[in-house]
LOVO-330817 format. One record per residue (C-alpha): residue number from 1; x, y, z; chain. Coordinates in nm, 2 decimals. Each point is the difference from the previous one (the first is absolute). Example, Ala and Ser with C-alpha at 12.3 -4.5 7.8 and 13.67 -1.06 7.14 Angstrom:
<sites>
<site nr="1" X="1.23" Y="-0.45" Z="0.78" kette="A"/>
<site nr="2" X="0.14" Y="0.34" Z="-0.07" kette="A"/>
</sites>
This chain:
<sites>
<site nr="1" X="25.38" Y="-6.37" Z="18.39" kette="A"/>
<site nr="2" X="-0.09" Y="0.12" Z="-0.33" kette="A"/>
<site nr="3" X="-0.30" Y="0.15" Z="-0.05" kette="A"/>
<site nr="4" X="-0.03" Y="0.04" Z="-0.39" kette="A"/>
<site nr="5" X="-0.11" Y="-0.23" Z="-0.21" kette="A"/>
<site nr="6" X="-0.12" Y="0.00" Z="-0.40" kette="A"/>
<site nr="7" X="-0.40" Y="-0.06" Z="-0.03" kette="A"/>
<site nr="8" X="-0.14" Y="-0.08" Z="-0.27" kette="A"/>
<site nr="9" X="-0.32" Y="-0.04" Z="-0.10" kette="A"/>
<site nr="10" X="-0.07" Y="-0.13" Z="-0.36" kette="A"/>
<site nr="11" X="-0.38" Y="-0.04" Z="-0.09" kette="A"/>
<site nr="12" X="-0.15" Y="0.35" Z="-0.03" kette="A"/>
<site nr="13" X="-0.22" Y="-0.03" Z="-0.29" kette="A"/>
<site nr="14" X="0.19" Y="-0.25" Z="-0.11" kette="A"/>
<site nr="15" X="0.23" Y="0.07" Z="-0.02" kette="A"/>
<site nr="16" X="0.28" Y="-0.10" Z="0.20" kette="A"/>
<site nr="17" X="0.26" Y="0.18" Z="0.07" kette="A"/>
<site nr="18" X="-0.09" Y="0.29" Z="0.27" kette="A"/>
<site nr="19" X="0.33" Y="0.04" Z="0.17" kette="A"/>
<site nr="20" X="-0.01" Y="0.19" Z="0.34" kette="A"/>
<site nr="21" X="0.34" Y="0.11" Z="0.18" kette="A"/>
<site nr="22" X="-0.02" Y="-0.16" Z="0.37" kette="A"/>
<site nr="23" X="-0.10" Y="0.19" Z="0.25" kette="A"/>
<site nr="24" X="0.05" Y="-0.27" Z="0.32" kette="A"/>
<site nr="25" X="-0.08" Y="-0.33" Z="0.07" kette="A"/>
<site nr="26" X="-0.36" Y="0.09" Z="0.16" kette="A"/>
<site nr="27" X="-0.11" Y="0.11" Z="-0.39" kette="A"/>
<site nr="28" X="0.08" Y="-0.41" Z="-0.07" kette="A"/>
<site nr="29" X="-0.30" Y="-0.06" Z="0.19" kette="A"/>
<site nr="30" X="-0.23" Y="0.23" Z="-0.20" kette="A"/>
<site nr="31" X="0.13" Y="-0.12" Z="-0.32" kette="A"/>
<site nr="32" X="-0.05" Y="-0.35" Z="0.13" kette="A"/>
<site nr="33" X="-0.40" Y="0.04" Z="0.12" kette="A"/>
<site nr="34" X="-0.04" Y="0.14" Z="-0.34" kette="A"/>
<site nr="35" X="0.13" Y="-0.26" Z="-0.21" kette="A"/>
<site nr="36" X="-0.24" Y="-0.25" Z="0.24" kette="A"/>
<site nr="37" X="-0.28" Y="0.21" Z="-0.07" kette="A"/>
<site nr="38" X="0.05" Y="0.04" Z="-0.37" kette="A"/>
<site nr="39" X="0.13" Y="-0.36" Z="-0.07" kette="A"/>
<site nr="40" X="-0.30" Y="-0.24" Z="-0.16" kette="A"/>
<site nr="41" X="0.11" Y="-0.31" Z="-0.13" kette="A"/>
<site nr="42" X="-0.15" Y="-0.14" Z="-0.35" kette="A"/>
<site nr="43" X="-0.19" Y="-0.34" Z="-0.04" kette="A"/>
<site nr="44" X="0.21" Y="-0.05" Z="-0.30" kette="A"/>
<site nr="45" X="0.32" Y="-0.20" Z="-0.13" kette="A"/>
<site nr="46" X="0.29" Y="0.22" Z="-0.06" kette="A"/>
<site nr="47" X="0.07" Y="-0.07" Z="-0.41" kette="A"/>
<site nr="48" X="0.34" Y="-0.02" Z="0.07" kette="A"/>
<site nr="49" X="0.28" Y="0.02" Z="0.30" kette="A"/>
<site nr="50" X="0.23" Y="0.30" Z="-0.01" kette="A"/>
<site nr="51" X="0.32" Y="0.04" Z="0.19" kette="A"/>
<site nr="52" X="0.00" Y="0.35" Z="0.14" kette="A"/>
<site nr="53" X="0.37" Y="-0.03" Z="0.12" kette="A"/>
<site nr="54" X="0.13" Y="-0.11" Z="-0.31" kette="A"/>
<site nr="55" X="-0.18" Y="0.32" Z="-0.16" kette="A"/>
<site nr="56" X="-0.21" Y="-0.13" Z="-0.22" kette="A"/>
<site nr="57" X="-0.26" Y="0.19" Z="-0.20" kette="A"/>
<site nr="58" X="-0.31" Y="0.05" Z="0.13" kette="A"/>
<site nr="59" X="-0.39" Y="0.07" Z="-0.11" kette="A"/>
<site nr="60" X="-0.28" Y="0.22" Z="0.25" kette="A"/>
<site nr="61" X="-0.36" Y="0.03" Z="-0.11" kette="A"/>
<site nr="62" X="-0.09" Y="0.37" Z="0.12" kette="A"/>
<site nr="63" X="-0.36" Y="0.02" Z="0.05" kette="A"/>
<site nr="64" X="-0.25" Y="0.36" Z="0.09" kette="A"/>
<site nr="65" X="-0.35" Y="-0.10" Z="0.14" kette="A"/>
<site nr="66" X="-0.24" Y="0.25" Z="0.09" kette="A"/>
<site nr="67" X="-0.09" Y="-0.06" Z="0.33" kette="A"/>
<site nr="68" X="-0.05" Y="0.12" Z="0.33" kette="A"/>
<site nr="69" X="0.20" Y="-0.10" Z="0.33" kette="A"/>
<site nr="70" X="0.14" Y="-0.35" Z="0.00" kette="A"/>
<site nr="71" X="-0.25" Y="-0.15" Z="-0.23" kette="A"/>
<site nr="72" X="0.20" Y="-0.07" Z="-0.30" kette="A"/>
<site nr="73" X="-0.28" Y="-0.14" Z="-0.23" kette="A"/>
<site nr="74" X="-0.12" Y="0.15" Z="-0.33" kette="A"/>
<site nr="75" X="0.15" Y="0.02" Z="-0.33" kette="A"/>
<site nr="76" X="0.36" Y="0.12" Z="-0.07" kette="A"/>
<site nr="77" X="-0.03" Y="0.27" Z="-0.20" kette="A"/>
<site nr="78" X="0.41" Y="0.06" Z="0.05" kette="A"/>
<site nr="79" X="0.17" Y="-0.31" Z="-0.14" kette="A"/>
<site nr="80" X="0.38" Y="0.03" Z="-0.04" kette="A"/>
<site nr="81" X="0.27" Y="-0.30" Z="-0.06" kette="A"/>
<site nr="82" X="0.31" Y="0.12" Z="0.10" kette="A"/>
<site nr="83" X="0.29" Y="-0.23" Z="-0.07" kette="A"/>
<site nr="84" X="0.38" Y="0.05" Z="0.17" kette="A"/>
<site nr="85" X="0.33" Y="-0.10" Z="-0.10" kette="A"/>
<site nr="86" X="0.25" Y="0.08" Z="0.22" kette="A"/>
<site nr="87" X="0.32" Y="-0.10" Z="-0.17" kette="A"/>
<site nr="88" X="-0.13" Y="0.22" Z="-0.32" kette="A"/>
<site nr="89" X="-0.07" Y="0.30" Z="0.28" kette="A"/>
<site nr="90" X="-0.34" Y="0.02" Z="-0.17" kette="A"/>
<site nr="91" X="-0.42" Y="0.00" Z="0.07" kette="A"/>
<site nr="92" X="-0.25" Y="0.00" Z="-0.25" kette="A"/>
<site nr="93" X="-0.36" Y="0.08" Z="0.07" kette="A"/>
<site nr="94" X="-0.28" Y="-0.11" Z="-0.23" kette="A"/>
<site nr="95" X="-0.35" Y="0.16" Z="0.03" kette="A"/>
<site nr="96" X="-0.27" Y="-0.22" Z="-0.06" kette="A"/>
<site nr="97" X="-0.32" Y="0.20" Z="-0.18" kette="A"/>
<site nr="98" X="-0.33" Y="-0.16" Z="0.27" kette="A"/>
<site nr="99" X="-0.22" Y="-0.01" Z="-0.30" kette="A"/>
<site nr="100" X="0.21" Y="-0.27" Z="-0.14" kette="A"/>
<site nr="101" X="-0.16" Y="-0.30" Z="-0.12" kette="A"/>
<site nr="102" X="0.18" Y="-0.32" Z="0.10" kette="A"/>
<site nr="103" X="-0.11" Y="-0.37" Z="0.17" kette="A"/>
<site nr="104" X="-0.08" Y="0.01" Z="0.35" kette="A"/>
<site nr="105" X="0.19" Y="-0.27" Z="0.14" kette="A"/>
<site nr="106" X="-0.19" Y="-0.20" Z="0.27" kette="A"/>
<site nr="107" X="-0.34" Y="0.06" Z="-0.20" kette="A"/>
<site nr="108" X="0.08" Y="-0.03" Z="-0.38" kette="A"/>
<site nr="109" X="-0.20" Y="0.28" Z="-0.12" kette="A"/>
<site nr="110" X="0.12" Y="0.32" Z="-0.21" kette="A"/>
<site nr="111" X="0.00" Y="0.30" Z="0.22" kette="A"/>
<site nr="112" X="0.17" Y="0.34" Z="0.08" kette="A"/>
<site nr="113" X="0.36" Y="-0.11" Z="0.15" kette="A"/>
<site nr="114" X="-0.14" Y="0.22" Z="0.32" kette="A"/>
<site nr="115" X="-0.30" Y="-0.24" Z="0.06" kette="A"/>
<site nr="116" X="0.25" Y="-0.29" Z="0.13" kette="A"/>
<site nr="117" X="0.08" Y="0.22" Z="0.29" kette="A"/>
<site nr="118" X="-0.39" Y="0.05" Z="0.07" kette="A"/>
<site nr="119" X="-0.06" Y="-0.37" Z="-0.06" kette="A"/>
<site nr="120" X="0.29" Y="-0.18" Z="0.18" kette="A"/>
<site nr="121" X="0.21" Y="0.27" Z="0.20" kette="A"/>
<site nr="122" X="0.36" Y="0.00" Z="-0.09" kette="A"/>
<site nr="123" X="0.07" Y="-0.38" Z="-0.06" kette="A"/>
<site nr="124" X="-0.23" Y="0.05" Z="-0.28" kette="A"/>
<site nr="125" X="0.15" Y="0.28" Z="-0.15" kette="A"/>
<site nr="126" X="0.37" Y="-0.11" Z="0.05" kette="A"/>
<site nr="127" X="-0.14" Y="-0.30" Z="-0.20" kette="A"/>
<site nr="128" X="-0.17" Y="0.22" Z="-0.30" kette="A"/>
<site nr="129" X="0.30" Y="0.21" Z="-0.01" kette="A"/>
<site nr="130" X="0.23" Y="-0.29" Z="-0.08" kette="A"/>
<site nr="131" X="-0.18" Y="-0.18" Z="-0.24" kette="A"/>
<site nr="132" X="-0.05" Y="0.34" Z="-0.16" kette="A"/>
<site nr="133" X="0.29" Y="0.11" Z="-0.04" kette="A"/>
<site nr="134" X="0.21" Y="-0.39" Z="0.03" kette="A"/>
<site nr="135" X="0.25" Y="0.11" Z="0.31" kette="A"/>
<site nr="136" X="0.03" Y="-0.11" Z="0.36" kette="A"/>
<site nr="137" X="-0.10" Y="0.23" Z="0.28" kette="A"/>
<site nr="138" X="0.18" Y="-0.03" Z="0.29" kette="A"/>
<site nr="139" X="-0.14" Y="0.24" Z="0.26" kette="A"/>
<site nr="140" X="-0.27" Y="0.24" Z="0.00" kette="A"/>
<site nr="141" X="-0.10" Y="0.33" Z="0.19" kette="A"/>
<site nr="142" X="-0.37" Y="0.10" Z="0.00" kette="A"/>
<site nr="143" X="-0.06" Y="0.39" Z="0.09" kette="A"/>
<site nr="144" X="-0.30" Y="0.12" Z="0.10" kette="A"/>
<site nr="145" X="-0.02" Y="0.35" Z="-0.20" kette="A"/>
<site nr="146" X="-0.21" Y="0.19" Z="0.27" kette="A"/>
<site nr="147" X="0.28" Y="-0.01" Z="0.25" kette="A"/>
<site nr="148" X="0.29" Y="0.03" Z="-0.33" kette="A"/>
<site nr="149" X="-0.08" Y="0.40" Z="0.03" kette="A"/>
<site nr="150" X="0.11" Y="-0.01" Z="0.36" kette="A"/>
<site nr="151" X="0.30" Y="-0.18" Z="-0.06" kette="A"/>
<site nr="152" X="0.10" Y="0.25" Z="-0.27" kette="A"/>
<site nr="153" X="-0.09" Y="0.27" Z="0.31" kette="A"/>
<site nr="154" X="0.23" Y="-0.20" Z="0.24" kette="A"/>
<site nr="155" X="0.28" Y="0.08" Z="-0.21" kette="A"/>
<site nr="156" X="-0.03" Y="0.35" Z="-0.06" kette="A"/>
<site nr="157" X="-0.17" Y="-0.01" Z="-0.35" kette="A"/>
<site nr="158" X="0.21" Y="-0.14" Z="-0.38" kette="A"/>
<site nr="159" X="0.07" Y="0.19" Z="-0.28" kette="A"/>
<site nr="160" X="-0.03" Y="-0.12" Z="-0.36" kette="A"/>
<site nr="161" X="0.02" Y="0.09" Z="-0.35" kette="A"/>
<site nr="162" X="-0.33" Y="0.12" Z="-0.18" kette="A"/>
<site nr="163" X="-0.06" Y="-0.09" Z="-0.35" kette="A"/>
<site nr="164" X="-0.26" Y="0.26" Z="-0.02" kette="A"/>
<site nr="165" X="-0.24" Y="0.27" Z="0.21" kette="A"/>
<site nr="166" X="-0.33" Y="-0.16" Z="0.07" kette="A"/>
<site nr="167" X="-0.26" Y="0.04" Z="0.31" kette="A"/>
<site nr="168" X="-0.13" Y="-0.31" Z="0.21" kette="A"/>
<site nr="169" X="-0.18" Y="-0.02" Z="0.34" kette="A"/>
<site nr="170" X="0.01" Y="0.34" Z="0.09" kette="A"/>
<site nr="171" X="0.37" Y="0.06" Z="-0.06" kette="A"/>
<site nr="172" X="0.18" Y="0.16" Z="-0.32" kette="A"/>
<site nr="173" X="0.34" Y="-0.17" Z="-0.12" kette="A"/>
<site nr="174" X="0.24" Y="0.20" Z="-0.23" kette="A"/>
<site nr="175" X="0.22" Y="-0.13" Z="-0.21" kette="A"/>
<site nr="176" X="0.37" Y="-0.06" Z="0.08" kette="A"/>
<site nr="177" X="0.09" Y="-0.10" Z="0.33" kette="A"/>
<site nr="178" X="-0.27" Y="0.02" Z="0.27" kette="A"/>
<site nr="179" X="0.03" Y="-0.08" Z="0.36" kette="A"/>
<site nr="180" X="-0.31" Y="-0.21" Z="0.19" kette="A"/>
<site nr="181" X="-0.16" Y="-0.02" Z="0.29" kette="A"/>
<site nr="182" X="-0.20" Y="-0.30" Z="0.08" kette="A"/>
<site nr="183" X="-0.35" Y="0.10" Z="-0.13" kette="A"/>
<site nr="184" X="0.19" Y="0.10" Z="-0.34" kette="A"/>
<site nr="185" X="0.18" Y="-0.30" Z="0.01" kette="A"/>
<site nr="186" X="-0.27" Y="-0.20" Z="-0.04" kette="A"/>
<site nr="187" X="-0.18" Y="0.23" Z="-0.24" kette="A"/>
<site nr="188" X="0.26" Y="0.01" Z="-0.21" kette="A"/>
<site nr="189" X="0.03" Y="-0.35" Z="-0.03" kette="A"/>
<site nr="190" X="-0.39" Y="-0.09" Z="-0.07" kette="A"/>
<site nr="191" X="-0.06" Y="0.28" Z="-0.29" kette="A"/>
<site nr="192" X="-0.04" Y="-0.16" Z="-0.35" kette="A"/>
<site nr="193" X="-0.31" Y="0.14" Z="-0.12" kette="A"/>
<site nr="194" X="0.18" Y="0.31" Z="-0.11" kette="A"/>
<site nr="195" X="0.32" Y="-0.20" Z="-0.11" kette="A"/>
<site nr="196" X="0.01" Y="-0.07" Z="-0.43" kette="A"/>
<site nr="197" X="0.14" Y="-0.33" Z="0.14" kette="A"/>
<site nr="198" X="-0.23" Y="-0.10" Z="0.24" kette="A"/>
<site nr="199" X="0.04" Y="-0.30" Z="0.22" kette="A"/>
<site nr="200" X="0.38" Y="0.01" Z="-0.15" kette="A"/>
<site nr="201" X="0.06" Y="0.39" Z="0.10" kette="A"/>
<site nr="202" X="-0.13" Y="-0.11" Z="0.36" kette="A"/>
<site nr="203" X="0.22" Y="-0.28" Z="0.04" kette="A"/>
<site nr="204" X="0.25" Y="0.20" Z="-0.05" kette="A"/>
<site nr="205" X="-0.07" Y="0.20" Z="0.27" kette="A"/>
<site nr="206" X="-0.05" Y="-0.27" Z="0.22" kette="A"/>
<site nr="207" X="0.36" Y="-0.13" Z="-0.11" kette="A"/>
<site nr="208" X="0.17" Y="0.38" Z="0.03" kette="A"/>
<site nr="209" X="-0.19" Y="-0.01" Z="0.45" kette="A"/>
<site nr="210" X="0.16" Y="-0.31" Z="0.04" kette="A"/>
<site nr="211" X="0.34" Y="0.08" Z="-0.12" kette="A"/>
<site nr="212" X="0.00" Y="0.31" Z="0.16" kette="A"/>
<site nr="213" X="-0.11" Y="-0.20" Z="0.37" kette="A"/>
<site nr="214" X="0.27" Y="-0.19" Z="-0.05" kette="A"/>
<site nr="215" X="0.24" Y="0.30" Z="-0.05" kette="A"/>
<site nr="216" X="-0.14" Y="0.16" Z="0.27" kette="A"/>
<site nr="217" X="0.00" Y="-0.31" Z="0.22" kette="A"/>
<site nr="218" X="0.39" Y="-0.03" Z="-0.01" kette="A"/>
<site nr="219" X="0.08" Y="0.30" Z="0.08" kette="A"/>
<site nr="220" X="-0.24" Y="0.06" Z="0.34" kette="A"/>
<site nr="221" X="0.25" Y="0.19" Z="0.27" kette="A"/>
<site nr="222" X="-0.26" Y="0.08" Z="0.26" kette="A"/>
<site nr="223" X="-0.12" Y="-0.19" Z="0.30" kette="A"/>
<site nr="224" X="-0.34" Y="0.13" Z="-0.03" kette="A"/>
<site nr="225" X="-0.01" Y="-0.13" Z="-0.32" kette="A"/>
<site nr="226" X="0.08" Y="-0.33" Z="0.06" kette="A"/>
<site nr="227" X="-0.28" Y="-0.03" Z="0.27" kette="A"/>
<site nr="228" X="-0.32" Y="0.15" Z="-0.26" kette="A"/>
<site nr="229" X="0.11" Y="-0.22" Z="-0.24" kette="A"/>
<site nr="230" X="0.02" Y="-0.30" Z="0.18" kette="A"/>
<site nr="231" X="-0.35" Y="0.10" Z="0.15" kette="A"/>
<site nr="232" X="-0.12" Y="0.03" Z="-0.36" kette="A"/>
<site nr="233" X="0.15" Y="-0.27" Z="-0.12" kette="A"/>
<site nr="234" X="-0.16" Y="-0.25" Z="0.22" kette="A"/>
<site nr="235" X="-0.37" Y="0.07" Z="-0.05" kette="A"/>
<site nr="236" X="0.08" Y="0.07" Z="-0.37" kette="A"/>
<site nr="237" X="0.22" Y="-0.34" Z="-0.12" kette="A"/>
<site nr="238" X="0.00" Y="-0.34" Z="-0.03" kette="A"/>
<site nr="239" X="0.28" Y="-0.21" Z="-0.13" kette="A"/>
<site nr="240" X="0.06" Y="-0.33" Z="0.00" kette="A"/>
<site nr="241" X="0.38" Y="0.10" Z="0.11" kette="A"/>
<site nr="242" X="0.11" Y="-0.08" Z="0.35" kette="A"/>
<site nr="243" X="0.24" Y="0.23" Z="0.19" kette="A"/>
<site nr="244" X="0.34" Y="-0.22" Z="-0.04" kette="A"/>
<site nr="245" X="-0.11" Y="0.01" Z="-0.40" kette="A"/>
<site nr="246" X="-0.03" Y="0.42" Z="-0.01" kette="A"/>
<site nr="247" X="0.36" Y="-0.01" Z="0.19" kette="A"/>
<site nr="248" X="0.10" Y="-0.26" Z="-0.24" kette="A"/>
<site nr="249" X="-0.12" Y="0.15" Z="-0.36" kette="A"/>
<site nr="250" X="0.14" Y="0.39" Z="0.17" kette="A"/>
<site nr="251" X="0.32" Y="-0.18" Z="0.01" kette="A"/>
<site nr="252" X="0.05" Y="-0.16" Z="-0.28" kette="A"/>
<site nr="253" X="-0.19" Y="0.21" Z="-0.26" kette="A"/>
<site nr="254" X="-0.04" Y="0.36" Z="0.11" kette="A"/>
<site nr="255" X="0.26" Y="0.11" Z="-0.21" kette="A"/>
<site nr="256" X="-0.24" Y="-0.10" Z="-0.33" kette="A"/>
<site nr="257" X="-0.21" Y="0.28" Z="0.12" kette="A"/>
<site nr="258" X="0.19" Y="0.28" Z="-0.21" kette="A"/>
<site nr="259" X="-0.04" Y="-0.13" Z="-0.30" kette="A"/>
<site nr="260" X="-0.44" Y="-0.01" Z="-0.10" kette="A"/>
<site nr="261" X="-0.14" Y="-0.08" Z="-0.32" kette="A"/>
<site nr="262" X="-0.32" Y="0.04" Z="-0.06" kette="A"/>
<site nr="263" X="-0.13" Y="-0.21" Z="-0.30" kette="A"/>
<site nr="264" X="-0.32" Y="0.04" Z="-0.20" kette="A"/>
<site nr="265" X="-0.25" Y="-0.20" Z="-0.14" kette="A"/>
<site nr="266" X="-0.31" Y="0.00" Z="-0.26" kette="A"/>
<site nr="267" X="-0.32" Y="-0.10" Z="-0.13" kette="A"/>
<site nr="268" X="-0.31" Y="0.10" Z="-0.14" kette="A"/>
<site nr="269" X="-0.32" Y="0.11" Z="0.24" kette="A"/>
<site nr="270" X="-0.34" Y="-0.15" Z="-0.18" kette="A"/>
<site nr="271" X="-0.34" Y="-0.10" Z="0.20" kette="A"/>
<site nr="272" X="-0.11" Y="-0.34" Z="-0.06" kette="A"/>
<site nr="273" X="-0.36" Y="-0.05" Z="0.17" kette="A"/>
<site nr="274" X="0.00" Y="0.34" Z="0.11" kette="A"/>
<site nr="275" X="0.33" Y="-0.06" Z="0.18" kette="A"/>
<site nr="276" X="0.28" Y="0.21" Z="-0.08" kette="A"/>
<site nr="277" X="0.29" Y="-0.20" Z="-0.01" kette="A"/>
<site nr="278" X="0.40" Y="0.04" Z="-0.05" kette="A"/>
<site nr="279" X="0.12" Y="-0.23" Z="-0.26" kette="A"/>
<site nr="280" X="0.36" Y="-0.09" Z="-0.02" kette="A"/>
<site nr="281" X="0.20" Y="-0.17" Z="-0.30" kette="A"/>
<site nr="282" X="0.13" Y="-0.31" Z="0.04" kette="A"/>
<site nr="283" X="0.31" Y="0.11" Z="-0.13" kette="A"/>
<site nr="284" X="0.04" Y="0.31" Z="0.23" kette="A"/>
<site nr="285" X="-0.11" Y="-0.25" Z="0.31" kette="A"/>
<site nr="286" X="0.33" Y="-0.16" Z="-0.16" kette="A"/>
<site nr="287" X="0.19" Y="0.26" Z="-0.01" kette="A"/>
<site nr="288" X="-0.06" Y="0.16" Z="0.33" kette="A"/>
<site nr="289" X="0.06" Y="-0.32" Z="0.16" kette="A"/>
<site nr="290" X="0.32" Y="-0.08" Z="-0.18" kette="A"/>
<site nr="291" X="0.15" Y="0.29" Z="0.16" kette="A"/>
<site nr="292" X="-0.15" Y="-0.09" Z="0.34" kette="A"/>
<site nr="293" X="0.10" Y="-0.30" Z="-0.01" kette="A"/>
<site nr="294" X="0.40" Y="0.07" Z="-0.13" kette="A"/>
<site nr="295" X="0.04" Y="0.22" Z="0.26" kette="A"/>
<site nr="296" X="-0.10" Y="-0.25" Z="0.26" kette="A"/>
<site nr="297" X="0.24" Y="-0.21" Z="-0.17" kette="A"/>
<site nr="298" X="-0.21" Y="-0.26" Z="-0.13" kette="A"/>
</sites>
């Protein structure tokens, strides 16, 4: 009997598309105990209904809380919209600043975006998101950033593009291409103090680890490998995805994976009561989610 089979395992970060070349039917099992332990269903109506087999395009909210273990409360200071279209071959990944003043939905007060995570858990923030920004989420994957840096070991370290030398938590980054481990993974992708652009620079950097995961993710060729990350993977993620739905969205939409835009957006930092605050236009809210929302088709 055939002992090969194609596992794939689509949530890391959230990003889903970690594709991992079989290695025997008894890996199913570990891929299977993970999905379990990693899958958290949402007290929430889905906006809309999407047909995975007929390939339809879909939308992930991509949340980084700091915190320790399984406990994924706090704010999320990472919060990325990634949308995927897999007839365009395309994904496009959208930073959201955390200082960015916006209704909390579910309380009706004007907050940071990342306070609806604090307040209501993901529900809340899937909510805030959408009426933010005026698209559907369909799926989300929370990652607890603590454990991100041992995921990033798990696969032997990323490489990315530097935009310019700076220093952060203990660890120098040149410009130019750099290679990271975990620890400088997630160095890398908190420093904005020393960055002109701030929350914006960091983002980016946030963007640049994820892309780079998800590279790294599809092309894993060792057993070992496989194991850590699944280890890592299970005390690090939650997703409201179940295991047929990663085998479903791997087959029908990995290929969009080669093809990553990242998009920008921008505002104005002021304090108001001693607050500081990110305020976005109206019109580049519009903007950002016109393009959102054509490449979701909508």
């Amino acid at each position: 009997m055939k002992k090969k089979i194609l596992i794939t395992f689509a949530i890391i970060i959230g990003v889903l598309f970690l594709s991992v070349a079989g290695y025997g039917l008894y890996l199913y099992k570990s891929v299977a105990d993970t999905a379990s332990e990693i899958h958290q269903p949402i007290d929430r109506e889905p906006t809309r209904a999407i047909n995975i087999e007929e390939k339809e395009p879909l939308s992930f909210l991509i949340t980084g809380v700091d915190s320790r273990g399984n406990d994924h409360k706090g704010r999320s200071d990472t919060i990325i919209i990634m949308t995927v279209n897999p007839s365009k071959q395309s994904v496009k990944m959208l930073s959201l600043p955390r200082d960015t003043r916006t209704e909390i939905i579910g309380r009706g007060t004007i907050e940071k975006i990342n306070h609806a995570y604090a307040y209501g858990g993901v529900e809340m923030a899937m909510d805030t998101v959408e009426n933010f920004l005026n698209i559907p989420l369909d799926h989300y994957v929370s990652v607890n950033m603590e454990g991100f840096k041992e995921l990033v070991d798990a696969m032997g370290g990323v490489t990315v593009e530097n935009a310019f030398a700076f220093s952060s938590g203990g660890f120098s980054f040149n410009e130019g291409e750099v290679f990271l481990s975990g620890d400088e993974a997630l160095a890398y992708s908190r420093m904005r103090y020393e960055d002109p652009r701030g929350d914006f620079g960091r983002n980016d950097r946030q963007r640049q680890i994820v892309e780079a995961v998800i590279q790294e993710a599809a092309h894993i060729g060792s057993i070992t490998k496989v194991s850590e990350i699944l280890n890592v993977v299970g005390g690090s993620v939650k997703t409201d995805l179940t295991l047929d739905d990663m085998w479903d969205v791997q087959s029908n939409y990995r290929e969009a994976r080669h093809s990553v835009e990242q998009m920008q957006i921008t505002g104005t930092g002021r304090k108001i009561d001693g607050t500081y605050y990110l305020e976005i236009p109206d019109e580049e809210v519009a903007r950002v989610s016109g393009e959102l929302r054509a490449h979701l088709g909508l």
